[in-house]
C-alpha positions as CSV (number, residue, x, y, z in Angstrom):
1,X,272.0,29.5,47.3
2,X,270.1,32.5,45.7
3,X,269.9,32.3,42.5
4,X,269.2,34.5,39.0
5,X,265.7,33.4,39.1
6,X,265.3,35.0,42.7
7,X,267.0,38.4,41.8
8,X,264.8,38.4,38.4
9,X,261.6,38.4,41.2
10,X,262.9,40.4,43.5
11,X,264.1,43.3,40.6
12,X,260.3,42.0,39.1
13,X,258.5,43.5,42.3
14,X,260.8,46.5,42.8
15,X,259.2,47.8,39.8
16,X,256.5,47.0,40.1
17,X,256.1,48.5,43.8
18,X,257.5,52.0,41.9
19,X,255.0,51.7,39.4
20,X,251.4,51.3,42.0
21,X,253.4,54.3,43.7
22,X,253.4,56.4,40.7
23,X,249.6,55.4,39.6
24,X,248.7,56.5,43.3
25,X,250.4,59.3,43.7
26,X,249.4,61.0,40.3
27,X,246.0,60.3,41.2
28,X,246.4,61.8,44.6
29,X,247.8,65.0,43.3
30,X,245.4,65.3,40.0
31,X,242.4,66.6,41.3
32,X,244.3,69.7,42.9
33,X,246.7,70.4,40.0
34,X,244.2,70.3,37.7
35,X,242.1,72.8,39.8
36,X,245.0,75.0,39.6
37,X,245.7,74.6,35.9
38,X,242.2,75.5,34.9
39,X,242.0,78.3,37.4
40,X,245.0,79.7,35.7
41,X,243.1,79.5,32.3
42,X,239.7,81.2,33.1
43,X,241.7,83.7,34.6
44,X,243.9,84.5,31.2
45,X,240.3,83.7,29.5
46,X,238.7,86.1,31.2
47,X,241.8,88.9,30.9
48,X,241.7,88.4,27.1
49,X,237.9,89.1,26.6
50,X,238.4,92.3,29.2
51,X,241.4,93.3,26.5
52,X,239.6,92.6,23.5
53,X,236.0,95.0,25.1
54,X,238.8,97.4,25.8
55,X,240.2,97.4,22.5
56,X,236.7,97.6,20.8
57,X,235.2,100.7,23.0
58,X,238.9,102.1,21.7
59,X,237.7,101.8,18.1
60,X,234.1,102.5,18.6
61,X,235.5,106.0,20.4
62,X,238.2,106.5,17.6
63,X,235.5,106.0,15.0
64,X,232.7,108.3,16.8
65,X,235.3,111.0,17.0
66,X,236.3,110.3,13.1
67,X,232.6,110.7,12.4
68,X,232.0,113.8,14.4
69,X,235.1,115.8,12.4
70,X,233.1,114.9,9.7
71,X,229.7,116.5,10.4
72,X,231.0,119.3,12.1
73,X,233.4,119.9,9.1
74,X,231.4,122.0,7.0
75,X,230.4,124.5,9.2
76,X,233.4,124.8,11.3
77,X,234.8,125.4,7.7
78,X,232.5,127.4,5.9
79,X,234.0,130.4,4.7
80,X,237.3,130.4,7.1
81,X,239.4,131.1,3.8
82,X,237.3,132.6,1.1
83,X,239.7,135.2,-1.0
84,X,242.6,132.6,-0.1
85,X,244.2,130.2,-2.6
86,X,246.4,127.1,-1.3
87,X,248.8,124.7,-3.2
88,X,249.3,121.0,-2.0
89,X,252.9,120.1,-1.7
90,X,253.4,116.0,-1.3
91,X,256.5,114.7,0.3
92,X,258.4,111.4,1.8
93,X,255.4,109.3,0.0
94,X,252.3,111.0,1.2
95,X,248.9,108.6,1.1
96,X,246.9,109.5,-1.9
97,X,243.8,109.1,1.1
98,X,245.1,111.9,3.1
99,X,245.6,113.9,0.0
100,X,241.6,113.6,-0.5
101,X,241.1,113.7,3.1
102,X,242.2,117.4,3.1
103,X,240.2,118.2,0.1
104,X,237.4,117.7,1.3
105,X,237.7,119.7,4.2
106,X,239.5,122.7,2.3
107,X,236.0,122.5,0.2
108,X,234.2,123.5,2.5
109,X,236.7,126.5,3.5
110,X,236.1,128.6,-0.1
111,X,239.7,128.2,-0.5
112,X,240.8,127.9,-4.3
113,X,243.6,124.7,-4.6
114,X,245.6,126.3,-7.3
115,X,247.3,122.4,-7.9
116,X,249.4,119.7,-6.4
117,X,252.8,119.7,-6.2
118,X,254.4,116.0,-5.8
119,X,257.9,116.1,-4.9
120,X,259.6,113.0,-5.6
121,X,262.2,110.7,-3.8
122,X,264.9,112.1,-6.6
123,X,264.0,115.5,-5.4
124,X,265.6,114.1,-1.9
125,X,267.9,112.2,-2.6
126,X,271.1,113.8,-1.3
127,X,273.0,112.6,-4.7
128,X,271.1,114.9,-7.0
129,X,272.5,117.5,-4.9
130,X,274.4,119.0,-7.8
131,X,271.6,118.2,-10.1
132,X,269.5,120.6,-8.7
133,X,271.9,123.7,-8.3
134,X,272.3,123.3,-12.3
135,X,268.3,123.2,-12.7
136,X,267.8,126.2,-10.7
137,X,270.6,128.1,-12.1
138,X,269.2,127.3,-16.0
139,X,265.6,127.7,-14.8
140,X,266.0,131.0,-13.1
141,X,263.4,133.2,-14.5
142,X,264.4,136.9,-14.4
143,X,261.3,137.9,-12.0
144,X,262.8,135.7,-8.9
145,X,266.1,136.9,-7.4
146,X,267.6,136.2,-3.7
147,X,267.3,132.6,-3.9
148,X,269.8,130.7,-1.2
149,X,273.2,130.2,-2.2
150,X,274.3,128.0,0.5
151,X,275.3,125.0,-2.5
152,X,272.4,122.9,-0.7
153,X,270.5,121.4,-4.3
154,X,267.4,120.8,-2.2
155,X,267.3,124.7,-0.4
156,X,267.9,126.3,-3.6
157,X,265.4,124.2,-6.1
158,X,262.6,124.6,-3.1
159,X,262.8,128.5,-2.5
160,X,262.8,128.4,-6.8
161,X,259.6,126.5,-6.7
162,X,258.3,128.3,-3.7
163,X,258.6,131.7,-6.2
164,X,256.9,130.7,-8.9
165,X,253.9,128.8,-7.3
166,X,253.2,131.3,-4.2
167,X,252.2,135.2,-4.5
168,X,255.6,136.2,-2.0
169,X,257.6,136.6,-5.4
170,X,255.6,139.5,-6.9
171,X,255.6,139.5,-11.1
172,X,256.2,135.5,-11.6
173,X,254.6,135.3,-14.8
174,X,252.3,132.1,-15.8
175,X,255.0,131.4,-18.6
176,X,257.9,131.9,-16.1
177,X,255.9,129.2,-13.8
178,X,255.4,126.7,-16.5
179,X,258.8,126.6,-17.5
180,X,260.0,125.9,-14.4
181,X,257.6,123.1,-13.9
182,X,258.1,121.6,-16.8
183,X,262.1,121.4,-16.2
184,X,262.1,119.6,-12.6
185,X,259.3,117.7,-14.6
186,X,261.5,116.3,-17.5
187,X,264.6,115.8,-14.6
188,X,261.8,113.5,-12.7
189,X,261.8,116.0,-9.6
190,X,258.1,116.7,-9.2
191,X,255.2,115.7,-10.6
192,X,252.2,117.6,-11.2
193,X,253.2,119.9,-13.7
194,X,249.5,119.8,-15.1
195,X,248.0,120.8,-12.3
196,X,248.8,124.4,-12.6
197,X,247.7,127.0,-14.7
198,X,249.8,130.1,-13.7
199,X,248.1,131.0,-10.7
200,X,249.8,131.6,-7.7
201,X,248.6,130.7,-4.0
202,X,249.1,132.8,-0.3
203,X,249.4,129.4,1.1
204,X,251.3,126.2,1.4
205,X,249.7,122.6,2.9
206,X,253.0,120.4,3.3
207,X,251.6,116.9,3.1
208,X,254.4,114.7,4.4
209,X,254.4,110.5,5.0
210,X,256.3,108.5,7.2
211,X,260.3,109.5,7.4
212,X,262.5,107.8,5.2
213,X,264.5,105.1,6.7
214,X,266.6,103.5,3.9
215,X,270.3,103.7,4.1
216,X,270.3,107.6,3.4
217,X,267.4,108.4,5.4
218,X,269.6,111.0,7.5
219,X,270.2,113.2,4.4
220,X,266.6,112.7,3.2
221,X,265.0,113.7,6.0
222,X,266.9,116.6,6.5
223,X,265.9,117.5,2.7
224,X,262.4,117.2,3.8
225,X,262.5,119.8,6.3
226,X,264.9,122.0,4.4
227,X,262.2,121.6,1.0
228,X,259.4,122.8,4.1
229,X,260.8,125.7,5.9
230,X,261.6,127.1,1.9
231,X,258.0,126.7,1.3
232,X,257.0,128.6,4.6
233,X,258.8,132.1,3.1
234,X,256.5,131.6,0.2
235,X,253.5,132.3,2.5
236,X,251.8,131.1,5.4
237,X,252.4,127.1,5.9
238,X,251.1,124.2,7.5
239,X,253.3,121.5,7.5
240,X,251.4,118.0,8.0
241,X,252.4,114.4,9.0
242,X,250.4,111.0,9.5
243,X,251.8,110.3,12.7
244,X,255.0,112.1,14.9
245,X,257.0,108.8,15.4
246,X,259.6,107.3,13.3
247,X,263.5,109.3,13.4
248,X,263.6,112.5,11.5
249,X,260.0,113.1,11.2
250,X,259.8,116.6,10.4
251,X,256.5,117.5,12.2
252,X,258.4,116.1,15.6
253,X,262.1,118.5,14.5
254,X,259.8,121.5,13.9
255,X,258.4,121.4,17.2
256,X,262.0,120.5,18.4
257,X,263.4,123.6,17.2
258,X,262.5,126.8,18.5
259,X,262.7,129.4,15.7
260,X,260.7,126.7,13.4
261,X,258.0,126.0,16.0
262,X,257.6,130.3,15.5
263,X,257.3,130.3,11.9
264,X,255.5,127.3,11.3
265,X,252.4,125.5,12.1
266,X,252.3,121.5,12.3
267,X,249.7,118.7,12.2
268,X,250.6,115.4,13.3
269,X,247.8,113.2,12.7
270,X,246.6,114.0,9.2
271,X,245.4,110.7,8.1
272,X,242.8,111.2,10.5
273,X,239.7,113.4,9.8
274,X,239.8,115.6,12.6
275,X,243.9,116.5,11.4
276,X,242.2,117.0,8.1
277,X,240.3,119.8,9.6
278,X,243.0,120.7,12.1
279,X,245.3,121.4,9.2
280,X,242.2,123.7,7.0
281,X,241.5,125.1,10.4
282,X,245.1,125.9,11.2
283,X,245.7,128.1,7.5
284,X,242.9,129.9,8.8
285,X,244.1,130.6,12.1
286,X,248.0,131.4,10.4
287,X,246.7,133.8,8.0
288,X,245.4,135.4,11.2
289,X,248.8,135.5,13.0
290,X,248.7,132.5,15.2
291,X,250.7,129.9,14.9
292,X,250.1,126.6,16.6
293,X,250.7,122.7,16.5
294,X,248.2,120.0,16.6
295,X,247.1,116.8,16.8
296,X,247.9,114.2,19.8
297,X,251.9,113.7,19.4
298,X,254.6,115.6,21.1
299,X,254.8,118.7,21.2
300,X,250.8,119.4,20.3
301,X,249.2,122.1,21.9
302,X,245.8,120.9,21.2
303,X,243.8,119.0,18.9
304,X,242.6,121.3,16.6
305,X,243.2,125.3,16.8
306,X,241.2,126.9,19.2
307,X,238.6,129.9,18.1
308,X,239.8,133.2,18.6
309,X,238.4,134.9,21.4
């Protein structure tokens, strides 16, 4: 009779059987799977460094251009707006770097900065709408008339500021200025206030940041632009931005819209230096009668404006 001692041997060398088969066959199939496996990895070794050389010669090529709008600035520059006077306008938080970025270059232009405007996130914010009716209506001086009356708190308080800072509004007194300045001031609209001493500039540099994108971004955005194309009937504009991505960039709506893109010049990459000198550049070129758009996003025409013929 077979008994539990003969199933226990014969279950004993079943397994045992499966076991020298599994031993043989992984070594069999080891030497070619490992071949493979390490093939597979040089290759993705070997992709990686070609990625990281690419990404390098990108930078060093970024740089070398960076460095180039830097030597080239100061005589590209030199006396492109002599007799010309500029305020800053700052917008949709505008780096403090590009700020200083674009002083250097207008330095070099002979173009006086008669001060910097900061506009705040108050300024946009599409609550504050009536807010900024009632300013404008008790800051009115009597030298500025025809502002918009559309009940949009942003149009109306831009065109106001737009009078008293730019030469367009002829007999804006340096008292009339101040006051004004000093009432968005104490409403926590602008800053800057100290900036300005009465004069008055033929130009506007619009200095924007990346596009709001909080819950009211839609309405703030908007209020960007609509603060920008006020500023452009003050005088001949550029209206700058570090980059053309991001919903409701204004550079990118601008270029979108036709009777903008005609009024208007645009920048796109002004954290760079060569938009730095694309945007000193391009007040040169406007106060000429050309209007253009540059940098390397949609819609630009060219890097930098082109010298007249």
């Amino acid at each position: 009779m077979i008994n539990f001692r003969y199933h226990l041997v014969s279950l004993t060398a079943v397994f045992l059987a499966l076991a020298i088969g599994l031993v043989l066959g992984t070594a069999a199939l080891n030497g070619p799977a490992a071949d493979l496996l390490n093939n597979q990895v040089n290759s993705l070794t070997t992709q990686n460094e070609g990625y990281r050389d690419n990404i390098q010669q990108l930078t060093d090529q970024a740089e070398s251009q960076e460095e180039f709008a830097r030597q080239i600035a100061p005589t590209a520059l030199a006396g492109t707006l002599t007799d010309q006077s500029v305020v800053l306008v700052t917008l949709s938080g505008a780096s403090e770097d590009d700020v200083l970025g674009v002083r250097e270059m207008l330095g070099y232009s002979g173009v006086e900065i008669t001060g910097e405007l900061g506009i705040t996130d108050n300024f946009t914010d599409p609550a504050n709408n009536d807010e900024l009716l009632e300013l404008s209506t008790d800051l009115l001086p009597t030298s500025v008339a025809g502002l918009p009356n559309n009940s949009l708190g942003v149009e109306t308080a831009s065109a106001l500021l737009a009078a008293v800072l730019m030469t367009a509004t002829p007999n804006v007194t340096a008292a009339e200025q101040k006051k004004v300045l000093a009432g968005f001031t104490e409403a926590q609209m602008i800053t800057g206030k100290e900036n300005f001493s009465g004069d008055r500039a033929t130009t506007v540099l619009v200095i924007t940041g990346k596009p709001y994108a909080d819950e009211n971004a839609e309405a703030r955005n908007a209020n960007v632009l609509t603060a920008a194309v006020q500023f452009d009937k003050g005088g001949a504009e550029v209206l700058t931005s570090p980059g053309i991505g991001g919903a409701g960039n204004a550079v990118l709506a601008v270029r979108n819209d036709p009777a903008l893109s005609a009024a208007l010049s645009t920048v796109d990459n002004i954290l760079t230096p060569q938009g730095q000198l694309a945007a000193a550049l391009a007040l040169s070129a406007e106060l000429a009668g050309h209007i253009g758009h540059y940098g390397t996003g949609t819609g630009a025409q060219s890097t930098v404006p082109m010298p007249p013929a």
